[in-house]
C-alpha positions as CSV (number, residue, x, y, z in Angstrom):
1,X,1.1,19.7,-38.6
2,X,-2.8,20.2,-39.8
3,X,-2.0,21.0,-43.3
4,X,1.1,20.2,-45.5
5,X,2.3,23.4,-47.3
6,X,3.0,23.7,-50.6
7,X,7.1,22.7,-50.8
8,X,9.9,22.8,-53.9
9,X,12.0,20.0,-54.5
10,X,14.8,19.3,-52.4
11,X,17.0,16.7,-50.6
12,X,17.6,16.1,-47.3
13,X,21.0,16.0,-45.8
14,X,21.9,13.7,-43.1
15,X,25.0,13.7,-41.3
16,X,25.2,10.4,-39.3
17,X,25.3,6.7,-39.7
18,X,23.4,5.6,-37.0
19,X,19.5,4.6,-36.3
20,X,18.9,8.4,-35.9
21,X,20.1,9.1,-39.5
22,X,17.9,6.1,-40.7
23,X,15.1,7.4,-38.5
24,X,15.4,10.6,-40.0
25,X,15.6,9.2,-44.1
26,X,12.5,7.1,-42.5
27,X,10.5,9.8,-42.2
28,X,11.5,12.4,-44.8
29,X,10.5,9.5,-47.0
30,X,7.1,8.8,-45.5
31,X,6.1,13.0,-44.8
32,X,7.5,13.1,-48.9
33,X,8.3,9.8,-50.7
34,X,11.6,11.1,-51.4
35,X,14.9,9.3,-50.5
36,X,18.0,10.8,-48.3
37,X,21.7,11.4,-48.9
38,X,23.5,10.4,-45.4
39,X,26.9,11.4,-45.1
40,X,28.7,9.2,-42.9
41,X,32.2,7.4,-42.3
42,X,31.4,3.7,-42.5
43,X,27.8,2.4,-44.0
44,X,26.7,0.6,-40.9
45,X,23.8,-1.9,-41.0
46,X,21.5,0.7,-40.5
47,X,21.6,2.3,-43.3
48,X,23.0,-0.2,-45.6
49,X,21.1,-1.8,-48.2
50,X,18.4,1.0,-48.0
51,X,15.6,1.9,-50.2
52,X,15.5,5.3,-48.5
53,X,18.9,6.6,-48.4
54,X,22.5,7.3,-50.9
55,X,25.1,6.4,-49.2
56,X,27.5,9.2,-49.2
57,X,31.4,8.5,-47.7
58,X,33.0,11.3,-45.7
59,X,36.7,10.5,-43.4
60,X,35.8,12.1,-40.6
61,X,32.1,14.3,-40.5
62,X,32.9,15.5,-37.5
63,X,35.5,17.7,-39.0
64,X,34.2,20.6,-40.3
65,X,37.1,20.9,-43.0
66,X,36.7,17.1,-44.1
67,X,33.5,17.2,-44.1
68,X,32.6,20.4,-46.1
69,X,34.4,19.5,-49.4
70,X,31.6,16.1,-49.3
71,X,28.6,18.8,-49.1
72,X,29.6,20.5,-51.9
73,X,30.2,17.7,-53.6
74,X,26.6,16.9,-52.4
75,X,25.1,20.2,-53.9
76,X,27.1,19.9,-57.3
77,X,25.7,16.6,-58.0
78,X,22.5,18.4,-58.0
79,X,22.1,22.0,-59.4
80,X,19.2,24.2,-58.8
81,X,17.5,21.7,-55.9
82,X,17.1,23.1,-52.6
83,X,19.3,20.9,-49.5
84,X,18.5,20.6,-46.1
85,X,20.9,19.7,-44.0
86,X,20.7,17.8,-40.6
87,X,22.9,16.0,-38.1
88,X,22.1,12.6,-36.1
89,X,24.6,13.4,-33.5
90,X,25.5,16.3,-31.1
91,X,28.9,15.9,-33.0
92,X,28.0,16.3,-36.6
93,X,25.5,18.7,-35.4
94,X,28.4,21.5,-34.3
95,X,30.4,20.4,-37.0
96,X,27.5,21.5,-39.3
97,X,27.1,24.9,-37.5
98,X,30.6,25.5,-38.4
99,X,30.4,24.7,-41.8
100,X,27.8,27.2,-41.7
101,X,29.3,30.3,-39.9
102,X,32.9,29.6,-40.4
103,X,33.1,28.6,-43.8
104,X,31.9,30.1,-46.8
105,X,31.4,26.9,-48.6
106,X,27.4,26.3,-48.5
107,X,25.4,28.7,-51.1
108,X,21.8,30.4,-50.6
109,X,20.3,26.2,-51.7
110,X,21.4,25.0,-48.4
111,X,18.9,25.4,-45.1
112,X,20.7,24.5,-42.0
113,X,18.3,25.1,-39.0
114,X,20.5,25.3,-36.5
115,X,21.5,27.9,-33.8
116,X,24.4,29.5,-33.6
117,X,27.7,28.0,-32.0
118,X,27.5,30.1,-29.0
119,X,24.1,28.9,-27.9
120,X,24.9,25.4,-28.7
121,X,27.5,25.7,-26.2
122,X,25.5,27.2,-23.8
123,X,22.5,24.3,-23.7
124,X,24.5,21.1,-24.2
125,X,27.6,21.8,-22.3
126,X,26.1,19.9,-19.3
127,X,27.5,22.3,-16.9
128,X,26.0,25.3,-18.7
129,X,22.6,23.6,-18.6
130,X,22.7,22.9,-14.8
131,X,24.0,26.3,-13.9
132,X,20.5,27.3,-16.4
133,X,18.5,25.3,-14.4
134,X,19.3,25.9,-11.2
135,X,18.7,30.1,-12.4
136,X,15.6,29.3,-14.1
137,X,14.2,27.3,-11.3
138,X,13.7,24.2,-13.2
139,X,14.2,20.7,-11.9
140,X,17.0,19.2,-11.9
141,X,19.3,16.4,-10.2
142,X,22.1,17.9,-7.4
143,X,25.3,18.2,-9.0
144,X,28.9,18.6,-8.7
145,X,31.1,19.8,-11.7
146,X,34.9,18.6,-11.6
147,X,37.2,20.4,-14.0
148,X,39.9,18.0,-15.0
149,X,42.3,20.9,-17.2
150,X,43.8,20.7,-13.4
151,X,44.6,17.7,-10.8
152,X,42.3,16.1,-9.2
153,X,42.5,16.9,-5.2
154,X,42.1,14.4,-2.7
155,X,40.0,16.4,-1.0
156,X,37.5,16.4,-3.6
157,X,33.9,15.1,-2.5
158,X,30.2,15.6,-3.1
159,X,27.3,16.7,-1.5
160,X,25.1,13.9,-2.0
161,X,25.2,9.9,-1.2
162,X,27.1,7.2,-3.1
163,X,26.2,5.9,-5.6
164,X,26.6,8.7,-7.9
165,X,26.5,9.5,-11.7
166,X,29.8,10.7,-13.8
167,X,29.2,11.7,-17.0
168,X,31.4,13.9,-19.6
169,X,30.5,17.4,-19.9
170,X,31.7,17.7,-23.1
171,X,30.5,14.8,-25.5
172,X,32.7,15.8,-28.5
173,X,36.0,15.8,-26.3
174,X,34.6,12.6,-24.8
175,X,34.5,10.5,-27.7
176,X,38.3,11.1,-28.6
177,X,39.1,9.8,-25.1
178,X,40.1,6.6,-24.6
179,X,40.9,3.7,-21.4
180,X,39.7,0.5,-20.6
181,X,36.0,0.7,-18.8
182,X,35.0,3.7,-20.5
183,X,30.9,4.3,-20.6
184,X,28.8,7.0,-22.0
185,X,27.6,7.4,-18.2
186,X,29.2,5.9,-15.1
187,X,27.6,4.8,-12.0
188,X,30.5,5.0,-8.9
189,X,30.3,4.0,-5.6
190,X,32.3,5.5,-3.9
191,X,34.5,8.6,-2.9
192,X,37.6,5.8,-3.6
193,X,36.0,4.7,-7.3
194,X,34.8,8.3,-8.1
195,X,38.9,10.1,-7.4
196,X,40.1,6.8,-9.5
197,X,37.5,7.1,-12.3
198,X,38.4,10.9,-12.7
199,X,42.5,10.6,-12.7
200,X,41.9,7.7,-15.5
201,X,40.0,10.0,-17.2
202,X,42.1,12.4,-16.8
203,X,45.3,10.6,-17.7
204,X,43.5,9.5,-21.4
205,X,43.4,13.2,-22.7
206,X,40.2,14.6,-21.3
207,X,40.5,18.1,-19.4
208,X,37.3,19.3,-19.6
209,X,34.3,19.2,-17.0
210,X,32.7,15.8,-15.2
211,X,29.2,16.3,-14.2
212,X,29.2,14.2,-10.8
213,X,25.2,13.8,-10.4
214,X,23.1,12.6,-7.0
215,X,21.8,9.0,-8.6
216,X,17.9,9.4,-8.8
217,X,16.5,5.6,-7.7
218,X,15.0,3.3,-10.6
219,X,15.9,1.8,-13.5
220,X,15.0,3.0,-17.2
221,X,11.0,2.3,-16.3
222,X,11.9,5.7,-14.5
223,X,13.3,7.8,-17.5
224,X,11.4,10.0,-19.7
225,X,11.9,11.9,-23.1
226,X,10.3,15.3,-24.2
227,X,11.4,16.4,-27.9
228,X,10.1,20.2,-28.5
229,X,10.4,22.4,-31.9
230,X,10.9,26.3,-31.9
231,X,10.0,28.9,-34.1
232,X,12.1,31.8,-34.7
233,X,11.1,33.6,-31.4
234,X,12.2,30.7,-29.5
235,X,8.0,29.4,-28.6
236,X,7.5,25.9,-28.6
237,X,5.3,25.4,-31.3
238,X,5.1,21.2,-30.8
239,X,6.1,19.1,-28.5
240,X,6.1,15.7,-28.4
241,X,6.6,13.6,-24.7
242,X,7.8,10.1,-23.7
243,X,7.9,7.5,-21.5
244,X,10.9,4.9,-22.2
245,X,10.2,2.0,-20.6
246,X,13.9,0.2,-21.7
247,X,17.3,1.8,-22.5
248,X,20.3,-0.1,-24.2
249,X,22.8,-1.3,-22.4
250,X,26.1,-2.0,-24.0
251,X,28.6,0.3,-22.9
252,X,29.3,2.1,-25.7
253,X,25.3,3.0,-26.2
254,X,24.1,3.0,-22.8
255,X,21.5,4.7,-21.6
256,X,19.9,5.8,-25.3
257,X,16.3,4.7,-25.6
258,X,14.9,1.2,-27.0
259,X,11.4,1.2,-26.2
260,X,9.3,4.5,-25.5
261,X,5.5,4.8,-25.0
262,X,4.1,8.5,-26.1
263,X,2.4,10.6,-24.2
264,X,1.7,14.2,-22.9
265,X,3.1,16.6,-20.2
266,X,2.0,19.6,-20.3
267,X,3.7,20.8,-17.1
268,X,6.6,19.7,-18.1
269,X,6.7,21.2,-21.7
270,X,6.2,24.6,-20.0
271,X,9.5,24.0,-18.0
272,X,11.3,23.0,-21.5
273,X,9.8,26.3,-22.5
274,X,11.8,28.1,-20.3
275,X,14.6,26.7,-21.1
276,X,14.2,27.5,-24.6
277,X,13.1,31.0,-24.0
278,X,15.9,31.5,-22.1
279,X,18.5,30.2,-24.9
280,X,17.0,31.6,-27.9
281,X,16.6,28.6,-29.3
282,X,15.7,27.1,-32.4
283,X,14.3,23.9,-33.9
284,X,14.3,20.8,-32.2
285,X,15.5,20.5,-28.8
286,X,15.8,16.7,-27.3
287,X,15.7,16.3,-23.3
288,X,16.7,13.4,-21.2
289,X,14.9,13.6,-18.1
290,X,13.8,11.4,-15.2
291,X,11.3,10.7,-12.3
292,X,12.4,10.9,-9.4
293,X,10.3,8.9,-6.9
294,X,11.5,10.4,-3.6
295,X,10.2,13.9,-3.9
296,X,7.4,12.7,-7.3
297,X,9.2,15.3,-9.5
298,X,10.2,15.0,-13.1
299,X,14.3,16.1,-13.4
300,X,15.9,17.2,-16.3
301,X,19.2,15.2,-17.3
302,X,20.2,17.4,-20.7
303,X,19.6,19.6,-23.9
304,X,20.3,17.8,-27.2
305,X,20.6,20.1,-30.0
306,X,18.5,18.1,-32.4
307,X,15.9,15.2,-33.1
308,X,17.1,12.3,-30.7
309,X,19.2,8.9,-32.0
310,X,15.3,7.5,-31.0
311,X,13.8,10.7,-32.8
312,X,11.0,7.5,-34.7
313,X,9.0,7.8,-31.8
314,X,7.8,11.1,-32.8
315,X,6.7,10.0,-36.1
316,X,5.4,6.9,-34.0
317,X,2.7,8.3,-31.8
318,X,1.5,10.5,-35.0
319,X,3.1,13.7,-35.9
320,X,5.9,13.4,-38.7
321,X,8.6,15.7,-37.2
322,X,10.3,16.9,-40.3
323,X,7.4,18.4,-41.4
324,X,8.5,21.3,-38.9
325,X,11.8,22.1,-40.0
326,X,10.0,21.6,-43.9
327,X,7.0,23.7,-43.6
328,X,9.0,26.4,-41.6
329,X,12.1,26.7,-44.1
330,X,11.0,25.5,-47.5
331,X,6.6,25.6,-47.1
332,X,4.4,28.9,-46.5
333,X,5.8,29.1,-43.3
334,X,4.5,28.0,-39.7
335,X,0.7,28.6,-38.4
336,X,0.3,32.5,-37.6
337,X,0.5,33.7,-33.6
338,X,-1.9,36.5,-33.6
339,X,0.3,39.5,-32.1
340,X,0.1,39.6,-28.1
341,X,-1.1,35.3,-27.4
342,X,1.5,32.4,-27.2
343,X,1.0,30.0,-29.5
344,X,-1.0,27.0,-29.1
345,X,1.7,24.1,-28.7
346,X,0.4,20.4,-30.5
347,X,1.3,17.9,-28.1
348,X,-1.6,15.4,-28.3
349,X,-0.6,12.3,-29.3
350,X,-2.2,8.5,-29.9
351,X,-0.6,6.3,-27.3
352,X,2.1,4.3,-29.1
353,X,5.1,1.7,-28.2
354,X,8.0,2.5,-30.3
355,X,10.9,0.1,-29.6
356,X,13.9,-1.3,-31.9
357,X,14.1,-4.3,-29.5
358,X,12.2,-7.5,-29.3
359,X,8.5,-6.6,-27.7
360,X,8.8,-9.6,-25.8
361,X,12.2,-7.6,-23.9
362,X,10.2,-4.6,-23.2
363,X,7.3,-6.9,-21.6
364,X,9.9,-9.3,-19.7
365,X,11.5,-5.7,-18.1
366,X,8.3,-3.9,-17.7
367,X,7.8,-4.4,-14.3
368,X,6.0,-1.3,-12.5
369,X,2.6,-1.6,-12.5
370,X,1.3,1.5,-14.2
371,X,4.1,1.3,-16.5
372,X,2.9,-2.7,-16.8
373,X,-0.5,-1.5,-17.3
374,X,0.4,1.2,-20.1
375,X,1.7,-1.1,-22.4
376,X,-0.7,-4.1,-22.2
377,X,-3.1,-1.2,-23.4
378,X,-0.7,-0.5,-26.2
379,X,-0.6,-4.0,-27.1
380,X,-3.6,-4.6,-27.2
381,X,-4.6,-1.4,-29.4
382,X,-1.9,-2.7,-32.0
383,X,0.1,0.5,-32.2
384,X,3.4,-0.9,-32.2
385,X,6.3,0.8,-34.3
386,X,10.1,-0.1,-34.9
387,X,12.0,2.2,-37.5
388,X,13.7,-0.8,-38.6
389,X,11.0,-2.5,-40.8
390,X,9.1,-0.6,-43.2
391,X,6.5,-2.6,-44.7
392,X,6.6,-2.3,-48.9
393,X,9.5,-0.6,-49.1
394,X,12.5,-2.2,-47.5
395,X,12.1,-5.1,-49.6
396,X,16.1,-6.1,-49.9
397,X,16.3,-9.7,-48.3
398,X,19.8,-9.0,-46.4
399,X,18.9,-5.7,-44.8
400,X,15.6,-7.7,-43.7
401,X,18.0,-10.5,-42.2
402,X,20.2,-7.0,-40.8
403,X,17.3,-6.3,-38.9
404,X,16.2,-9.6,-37.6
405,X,19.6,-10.2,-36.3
406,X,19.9,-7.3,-34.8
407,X,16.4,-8.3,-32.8
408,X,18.2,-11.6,-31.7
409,X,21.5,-10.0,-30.9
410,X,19.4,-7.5,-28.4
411,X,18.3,-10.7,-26.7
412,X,21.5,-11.6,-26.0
413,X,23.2,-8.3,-25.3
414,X,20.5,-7.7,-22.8
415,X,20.9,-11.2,-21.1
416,X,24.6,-10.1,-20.8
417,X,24.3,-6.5,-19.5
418,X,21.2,-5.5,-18.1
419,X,20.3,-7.0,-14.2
420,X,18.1,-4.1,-12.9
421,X,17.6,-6.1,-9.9
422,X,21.6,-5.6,-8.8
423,X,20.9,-1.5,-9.7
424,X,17.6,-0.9,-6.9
């Protein structure tokens, strides 16, 4: 934002253990200098070792009753201070909302910008986002929902060519799910692989919807990111647009983005605006989204309910997103909309490579030319940012040798599970 408003003390709250919680203690600590409880079940490498963040153990945070007796633990250990609280997954993000609204366990300290569990439901329950789309007229891939609470017919099919995408409807059922194979996102063949994928789904324990997608051509050079904050009336007041150039690839991560150049779209920030309109949204809202190089139109995949697991990239091309949620809920308040005009949306942003992966990956699998041409400009400028090494203050010498094993370990994960050559 233009101006930092005046703000009381106060902690932030993040439950998550992953690069998105560390992302998010990264930049509370450079909008405020001040350091981050994370709530999370294990201390992973991430956010071990940290300068940033108090580690702070919880069983299981996505249950709402274990993981409300933590937060109050949380606020006793520090009377009279304000709390915000966030979430670094789609998981601890509803568990969070229930906290809230079903529990009378957080007092008038705690600001949890959230929406409520209804309209959560509604935007990232992928079905519930298509069926928005296709109403609101906003682009979107062809798709087929399968309801597995009953068999799966053998006369099931789709309207579109093999291959196709398969991907859970509903994340937090998903994760409980277990057989051998299992991805975040499955590419199928054919009619054969998509009836047996489904009935092994099935047979693990999840009866909720598949979202069986038509397969838009390309590989990640061909995905894009838009990450928009809402003010109480549900107008985008920033907005914040990317172009990844390289997704992991491990199965249990894949599709989430490593490298990301910034940039604006304004057409597609009013389409997002719909959407948000629409919902009644709130705060941050994450989309996945690709090109789509047969018709030259940008698709929307989903609706996250929060900043992204690669949220850095926002604080990368320039504009510290927590500032946002601070200056709306704990500052004067956001810039004033004279009555009768729309807000002006900030969305300019200094080009800028974020990646958590070796630059030399993102150069060896940046192969379109534009997208080619787009990054030997950012290399060239220098604006380069990974999450993972803060200069002056990450100083302890094993999270350093963390991080620079996780650069080498990307090497050889990519080498091992990324040919987009056998995906064209």
């Amino acid at each position: 934002m233009s101006a930092q408003n005046s703000v009381p003390a106060f902690v932030p709250v993040v439950v998550g253990g992953d690069i998105g919680a560390y992302s998010l203690a990264r930049a509370f600590h450079e909008a405020y200098g001040i350091r981050s409880v994370v709530i999370s079940r294990l201390e992973g490498w991430h956010i071990s070792r940290s300068a940033l963040i108090e580690n702070v153990r919880c069983t299981d945070p996505f249950d709402p009753a274990q993981l409300a007796p933590v937060l109050q633990s949380v606020a006793a250990a520090r009377p009279g201070v304000r709390l915000m609280l966030l979430g670094s997954a789609d998981a601890t993000v509803k568990a969070i909302i229930r906290v809230r609204d079903e529990m009378d366990v957080l007092d008038e300290r705690w600001v949890v910008p959230y929406v409520d569990l209804a309209t959560f439901r509604a935007a990232t329950e992928k079905q519930n986002f298509t069926e928005l789309c296709e109403r609101l007229g906003v682009d979107h891939p062809r798709t087929r929902i399968v309801d597995l609470s009953a068999e799966v017919s053998d006369d099931l099919d789709v309207p579109f060519a093999y291959p196709v995408i398969a991907k859970p409807a509903e994340v937090s059922e998903w994760k409980k799910a277990q057989f051998p194979g299992k991805q975040k996102v499955h590419t199928v063949g054919s009619r054969e692989e998509l009836l047996a994928l489904l009935r092994t789904i099935r047979e693990a324990g999840y009866r909720e919807s598949i979202i069986v997608q038509d397969r838009i051509p390309g590989d990640d050079q061909n995905m894009r990111i838009l990450t928009c904050y809402c003010d109480a009336a549900s107008r985008v007041r920033f907005a914040s647009w990317g172009r990844t150039l390289l997704e992991e690839h491990t199965p249990g991560a894949l599709g989430n983005p490593a490298a990301i150049i910034t940039g604006v779209n304004e057409e597609m920030v009013a389409q997002a605006q719909k959407l948000c309109k629409e919902l009644g949204w709130v705060g941050y809202a994450n989309f996945d989204l690709k090109y789509d190089p047969r018709d030259g139109r940008t698709k929307f995949f989903e609706l996250n309910p929060r900043l992204g697991r690669s949220n850095y990239y926002v604080t990368a091309g320039g504009h510290n997103p927590v500032r946002w949620y601070v200056d709306e809920h704990l500052g004067g308040g956001l810039p004033a909309v004279p009555a009768g005009e729309a807000p002006e949306i900030v969305q300019h942003q200094e080009e800028t490579l974020y990646t958590v992966v070796p630059v030399a990956l993102v150069k060896k699998y940046t192969t379109l030319p534009e997208a080619k041409e787009q990054l030997r400009r950012v290399l060239k400028s220098g604006r380069v940012r990974n999450p993972l090494f803060y200069r002056g203050v990450e100083k302890d010498p094993k999270r350093l040798g963390y991080s620079v094993a996780a650069m080498v370990n990307y090497v050889r994960k990519f080498r091992r599970h990324y040919h987009p050559e056998a995906q064209a």
